[in-house]
C-alpha positions as CSV (number, residue, x, y, z in Angstrom):
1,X,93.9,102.7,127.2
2,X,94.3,103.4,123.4
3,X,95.0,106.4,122.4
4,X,93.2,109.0,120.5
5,X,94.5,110.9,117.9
6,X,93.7,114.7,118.2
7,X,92.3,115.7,114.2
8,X,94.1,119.2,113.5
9,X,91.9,121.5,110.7
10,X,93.7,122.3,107.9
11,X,92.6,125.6,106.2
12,X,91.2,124.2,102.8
13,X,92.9,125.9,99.7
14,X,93.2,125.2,96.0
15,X,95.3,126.7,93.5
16,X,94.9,125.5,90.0
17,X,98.0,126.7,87.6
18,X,96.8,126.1,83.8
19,X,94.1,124.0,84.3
20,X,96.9,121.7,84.1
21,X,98.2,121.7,87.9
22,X,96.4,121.0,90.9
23,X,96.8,121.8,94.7
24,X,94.6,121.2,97.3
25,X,95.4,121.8,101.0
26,X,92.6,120.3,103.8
27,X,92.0,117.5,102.4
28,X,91.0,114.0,104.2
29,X,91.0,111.9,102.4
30,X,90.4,110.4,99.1
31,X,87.8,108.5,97.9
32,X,87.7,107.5,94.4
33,X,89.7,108.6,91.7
34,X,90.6,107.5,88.0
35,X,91.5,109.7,84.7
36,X,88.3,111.4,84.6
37,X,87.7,111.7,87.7
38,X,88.9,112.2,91.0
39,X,86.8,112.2,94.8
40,X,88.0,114.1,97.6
41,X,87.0,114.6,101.1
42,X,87.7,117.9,103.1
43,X,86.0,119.7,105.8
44,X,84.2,121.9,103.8
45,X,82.9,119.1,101.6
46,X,83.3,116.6,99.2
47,X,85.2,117.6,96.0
48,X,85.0,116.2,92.9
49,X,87.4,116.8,90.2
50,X,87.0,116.3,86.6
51,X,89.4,115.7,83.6
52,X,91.4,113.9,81.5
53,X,94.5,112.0,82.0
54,X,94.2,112.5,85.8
55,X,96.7,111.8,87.9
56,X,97.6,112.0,91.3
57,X,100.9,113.0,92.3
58,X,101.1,113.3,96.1
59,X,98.6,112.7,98.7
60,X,99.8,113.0,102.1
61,X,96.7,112.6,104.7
62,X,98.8,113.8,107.6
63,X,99.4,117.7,106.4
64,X,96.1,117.4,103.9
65,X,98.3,117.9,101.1
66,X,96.9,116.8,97.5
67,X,99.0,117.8,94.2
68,X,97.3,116.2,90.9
69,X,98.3,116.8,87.4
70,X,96.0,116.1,84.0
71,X,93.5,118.3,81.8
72,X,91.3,119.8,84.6
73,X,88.0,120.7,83.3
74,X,85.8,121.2,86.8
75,X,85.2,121.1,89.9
76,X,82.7,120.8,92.5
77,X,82.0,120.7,95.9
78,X,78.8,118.2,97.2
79,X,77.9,119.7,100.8
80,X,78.5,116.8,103.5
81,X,75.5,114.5,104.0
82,X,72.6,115.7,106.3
83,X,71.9,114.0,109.5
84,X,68.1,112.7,109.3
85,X,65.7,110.9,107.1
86,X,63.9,111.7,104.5
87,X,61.3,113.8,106.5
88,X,63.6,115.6,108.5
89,X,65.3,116.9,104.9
90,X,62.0,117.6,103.2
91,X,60.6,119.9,106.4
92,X,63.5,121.7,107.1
């Protein structure tokens, strides 16, 4: 039998130093990223970072650990996607 591996919840933190510095704990991985932009997945959401001269430092998936550096100008969380159609999101 293969075995399963048990997820562990991070608590999801972020502390910004400057807008210069970024740390972000809970997070599961990444999705996208480039110097304007960077993609995020935690429990709490999808974050999206924005910038210039972005750049990730460390990203360890394991401990949810992200550390970025660059000129942070926002960012934003996009709720995780509903389950349903169209319908079911309209009459809700």
């Amino acid at each position: 039998m293969a075995e399963e591996k048990k997820s562990v919840k991070v608590p999801h933190s972020l502390i910004l130093e400057n807008r210069r510095a970024l740390t972000a704990t809970g997070v599961s991985n990444v999705d996208s990223f480039d110097e304007q932009t960077i993609v995020a997945y935690t429990d709490l959401g999808q974050l999206i970072i924005k910038g210039t001269k972005l750049q990730i430092n460390k990203l360890n998936i394991e401990t949810g650990e992200l550390t970025l550096t660059g000129d942070i100008s926002a960012m934003s969380y996009a709720e995780n996607q509903l389950s349903g159609g169209f319908f079911s999101r309209l009459f809700k």
